[in-house]
C-alpha positions as CSV (number, residue, x, y, z in Angstrom):
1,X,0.0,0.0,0.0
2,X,1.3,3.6,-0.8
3,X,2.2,5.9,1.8
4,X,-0.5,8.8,2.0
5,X,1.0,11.9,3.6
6,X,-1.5,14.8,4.3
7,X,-0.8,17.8,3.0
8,X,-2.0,21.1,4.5
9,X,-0.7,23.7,6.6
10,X,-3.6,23.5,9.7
11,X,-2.8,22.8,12.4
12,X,-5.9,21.5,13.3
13,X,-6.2,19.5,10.4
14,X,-2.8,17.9,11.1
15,X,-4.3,17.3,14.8
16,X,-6.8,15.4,13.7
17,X,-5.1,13.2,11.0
18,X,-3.2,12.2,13.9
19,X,-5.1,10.0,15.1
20,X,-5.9,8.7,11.2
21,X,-3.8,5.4,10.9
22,X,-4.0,6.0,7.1
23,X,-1.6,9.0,7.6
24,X,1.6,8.3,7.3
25,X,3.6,12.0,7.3
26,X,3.0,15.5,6.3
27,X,3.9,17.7,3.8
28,X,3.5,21.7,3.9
29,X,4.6,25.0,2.0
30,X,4.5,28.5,1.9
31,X,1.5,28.5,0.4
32,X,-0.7,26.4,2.5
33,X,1.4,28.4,5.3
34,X,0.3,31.7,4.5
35,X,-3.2,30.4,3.8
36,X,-3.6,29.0,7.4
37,X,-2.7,32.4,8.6
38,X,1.1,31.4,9.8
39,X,2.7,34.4,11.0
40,X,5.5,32.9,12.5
41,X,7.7,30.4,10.5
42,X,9.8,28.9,13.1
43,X,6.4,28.8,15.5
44,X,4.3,27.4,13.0
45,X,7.0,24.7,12.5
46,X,7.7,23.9,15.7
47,X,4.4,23.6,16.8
48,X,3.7,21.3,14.2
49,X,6.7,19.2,14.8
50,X,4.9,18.5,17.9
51,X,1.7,17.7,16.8
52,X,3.2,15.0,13.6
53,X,4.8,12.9,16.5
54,X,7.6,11.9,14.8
55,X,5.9,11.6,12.0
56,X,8.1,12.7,8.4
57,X,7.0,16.3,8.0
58,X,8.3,18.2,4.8
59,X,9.0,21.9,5.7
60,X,10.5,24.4,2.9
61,X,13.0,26.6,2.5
62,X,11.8,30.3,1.3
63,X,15.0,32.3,0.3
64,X,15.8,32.4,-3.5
65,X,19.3,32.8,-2.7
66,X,21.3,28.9,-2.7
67,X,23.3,30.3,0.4
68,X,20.4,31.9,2.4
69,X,18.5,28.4,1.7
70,X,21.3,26.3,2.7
71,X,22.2,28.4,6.1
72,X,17.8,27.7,6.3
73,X,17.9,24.3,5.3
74,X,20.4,23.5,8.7
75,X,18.3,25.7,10.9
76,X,15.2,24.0,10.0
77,X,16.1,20.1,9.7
78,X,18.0,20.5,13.4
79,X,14.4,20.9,15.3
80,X,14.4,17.2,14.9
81,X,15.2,13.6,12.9
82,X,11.8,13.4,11.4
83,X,12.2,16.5,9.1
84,X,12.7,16.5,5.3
85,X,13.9,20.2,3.5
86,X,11.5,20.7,0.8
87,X,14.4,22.1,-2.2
88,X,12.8,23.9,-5.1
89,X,14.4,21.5,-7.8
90,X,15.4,25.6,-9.5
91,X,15.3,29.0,-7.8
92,X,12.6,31.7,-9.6
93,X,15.3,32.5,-12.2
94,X,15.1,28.9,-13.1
95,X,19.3,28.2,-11.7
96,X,19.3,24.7,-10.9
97,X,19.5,23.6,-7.5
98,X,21.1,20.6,-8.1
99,X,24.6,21.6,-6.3
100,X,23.5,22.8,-3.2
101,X,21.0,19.5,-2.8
102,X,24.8,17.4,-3.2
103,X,25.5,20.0,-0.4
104,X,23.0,18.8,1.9
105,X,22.7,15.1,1.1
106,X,26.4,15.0,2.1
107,X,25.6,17.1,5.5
108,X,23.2,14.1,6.2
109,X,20.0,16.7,5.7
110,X,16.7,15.0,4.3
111,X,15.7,16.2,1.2
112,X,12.5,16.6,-0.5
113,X,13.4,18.0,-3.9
114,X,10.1,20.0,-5.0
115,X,8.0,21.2,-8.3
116,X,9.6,18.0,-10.3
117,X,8.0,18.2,-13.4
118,X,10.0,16.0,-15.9
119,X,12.1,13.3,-16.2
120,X,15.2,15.0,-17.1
121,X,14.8,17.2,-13.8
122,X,14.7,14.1,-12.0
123,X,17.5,12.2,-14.2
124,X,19.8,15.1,-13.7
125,X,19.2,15.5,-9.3
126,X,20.1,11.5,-9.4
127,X,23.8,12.2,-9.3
128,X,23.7,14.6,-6.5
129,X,22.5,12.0,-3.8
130,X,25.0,10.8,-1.2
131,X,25.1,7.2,0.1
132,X,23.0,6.3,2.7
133,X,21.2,9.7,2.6
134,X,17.4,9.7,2.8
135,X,15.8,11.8,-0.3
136,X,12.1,12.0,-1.5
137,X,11.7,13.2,-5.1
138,X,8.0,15.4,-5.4
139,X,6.9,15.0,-8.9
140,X,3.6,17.6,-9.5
141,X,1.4,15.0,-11.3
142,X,-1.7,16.5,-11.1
143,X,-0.2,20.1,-12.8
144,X,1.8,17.8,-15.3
145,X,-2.0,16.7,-16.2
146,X,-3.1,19.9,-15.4
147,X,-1.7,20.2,-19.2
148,X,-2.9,17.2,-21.0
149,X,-0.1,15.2,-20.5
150,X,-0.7,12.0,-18.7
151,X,1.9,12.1,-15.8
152,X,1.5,8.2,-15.1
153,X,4.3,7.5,-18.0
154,X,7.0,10.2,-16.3
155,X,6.8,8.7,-13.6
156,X,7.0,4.9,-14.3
157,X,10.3,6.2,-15.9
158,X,11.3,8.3,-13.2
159,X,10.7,5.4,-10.8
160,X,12.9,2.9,-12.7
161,X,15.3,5.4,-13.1
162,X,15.7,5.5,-9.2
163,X,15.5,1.5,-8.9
164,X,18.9,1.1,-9.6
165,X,20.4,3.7,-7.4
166,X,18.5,2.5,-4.8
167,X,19.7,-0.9,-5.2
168,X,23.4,-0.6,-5.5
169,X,24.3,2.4,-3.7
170,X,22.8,1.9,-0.7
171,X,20.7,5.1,-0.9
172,X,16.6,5.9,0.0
173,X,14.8,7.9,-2.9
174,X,10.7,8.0,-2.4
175,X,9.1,8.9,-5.6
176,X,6.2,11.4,-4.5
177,X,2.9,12.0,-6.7
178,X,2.1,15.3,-5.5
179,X,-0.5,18.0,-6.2
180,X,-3.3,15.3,-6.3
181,X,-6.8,16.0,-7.8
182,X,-9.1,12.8,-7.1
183,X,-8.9,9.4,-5.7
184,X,-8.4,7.4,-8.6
185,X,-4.6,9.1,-8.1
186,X,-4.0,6.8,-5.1
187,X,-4.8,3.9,-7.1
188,X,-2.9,5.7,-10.5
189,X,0.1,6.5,-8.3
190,X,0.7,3.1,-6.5
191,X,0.7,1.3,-10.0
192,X,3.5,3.5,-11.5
193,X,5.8,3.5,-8.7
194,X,5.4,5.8,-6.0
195,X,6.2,5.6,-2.9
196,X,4.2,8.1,-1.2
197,X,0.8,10.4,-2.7
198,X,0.0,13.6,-0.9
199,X,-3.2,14.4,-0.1
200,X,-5.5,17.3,0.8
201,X,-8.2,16.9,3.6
202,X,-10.5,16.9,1.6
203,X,-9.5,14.3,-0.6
204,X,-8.5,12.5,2.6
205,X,-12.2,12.5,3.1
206,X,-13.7,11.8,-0.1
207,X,-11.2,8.6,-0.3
208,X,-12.7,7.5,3.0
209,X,-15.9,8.1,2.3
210,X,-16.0,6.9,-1.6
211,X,-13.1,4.1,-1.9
212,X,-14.2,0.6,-3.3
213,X,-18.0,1.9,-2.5
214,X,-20.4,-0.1,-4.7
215,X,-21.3,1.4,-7.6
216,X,-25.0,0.5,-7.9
217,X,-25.4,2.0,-4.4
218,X,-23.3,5.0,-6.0
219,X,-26.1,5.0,-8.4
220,X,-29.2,4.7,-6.4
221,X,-27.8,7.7,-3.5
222,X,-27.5,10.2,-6.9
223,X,-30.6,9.3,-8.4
224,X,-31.9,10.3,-4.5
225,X,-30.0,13.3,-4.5
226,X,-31.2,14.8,-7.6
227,X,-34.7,13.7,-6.5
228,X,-34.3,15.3,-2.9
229,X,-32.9,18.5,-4.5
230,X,-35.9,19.0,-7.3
231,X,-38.0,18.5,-4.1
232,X,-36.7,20.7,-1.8
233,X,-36.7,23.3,-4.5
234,X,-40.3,22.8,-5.3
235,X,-40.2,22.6,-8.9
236,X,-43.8,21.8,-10.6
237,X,-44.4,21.8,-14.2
């Protein structure tokens, strides 16, 4: 079974998911950060270190500068062993970040390399892995199909690409399906690969709520819904 992480930026959604056996880590990022009103970065963090439990939590670095993320990258992965640095696989002028992940990965750091989008991001970061490190590769599958493509093929490559590093040099690479739109990604994710799929709450619900349901039920409980709505709107021809 695939590792489902949660990903959000609540702290009372993480809470809660806590107590989920189906959750297996966390993933955040500015984004979802600023969203749930976080203020306070090294708060936020270390208030959610506390909540995940030793969990794997993904926190990431928000300089654009490789020196300022490195010196942030150190600061953030020492508030404990459970932490992975979320690295932008480029900075916003599109620099690769390739030689200050090698940086890391040979400082014994966790990385999550982040906004993977194609193989040969992922073929080229390969190389910069040191032995024995611990590395999670986040490939954006739901905005690759955001553009038509089908990211199921990427990543079946991107996977075998890994299987042989993983193999002989002694060295942990998760392949991550990440910005996930519906629940048939679970399934689509587990059959090409991955290792771990993140999730939104929402989703988190919908795949508790909808997974392997029987599809005739499916059926009948939307023929009631449209007949309950038409109802309770009162509409007479």
């Amino acid at each position: 079974m695939i590792d489902i992480y949660l990903d959000t930026a609540d702290l009372s959604e993480m809470r809660e998911a806590r107590k989920n056996p189906l959750i297996k880590g966390y993933t955040t990022n500015p984004t979802l950060m600023r969203k749930a009103g976080a203020s306070n970065y090294t708060t936020y963090a270390k208030n959610a270190i506390d909540i995940v439990e030793g969990l794997p939590i993904s926190f990431e670095v928000f300089s654009d500068d490789f020196n300022e993320m490195e010196e942030q990258a150190h600061k953030i992965a020492s508030w404990g062993r459970n932490i992975y640095i979320k690295i932008p696989i480029t900075n916003t002028k599109g620099e690769s970040s390739v030689a200050l992940i090698r940086k890391l990965s040979n400082a014994g750091i966790k990385c999550n390399i982040t906004a993977v989008f194609t193989t040969q991001q992922a073929r080229i970061v390969s190389g910069y892995f040191a032995n024995n490190s611990h590395n999670i590769i986040s490939i954006f599958a739901g905005r690759i199909a955001d553009t038509g493509r089908n990211p199921m093929s990427k990543i079946d490559t991107i996977s075998k690409l890994f299987s042989p590093v993983r193999k002989y040099q002694n060295l942990e690479v998760k392949i991550l399906w990440a910005s996930t739109r519906e629940v048939l990604n679970i399934t689509q994710a587990e059959r090409c690969g991955c290792d771990i799929i993140t999730v939104s709450p929402d989703l988190l619900k919908k795949y508790e709520q909808y997974n392997d349901k029987d599809l005739d039920e499916f059926s009948l409980d939307t023929v009631k819904m449209f007949y309950e709505d038409a109802k309770a709107a009162g509409y007479k021809l």
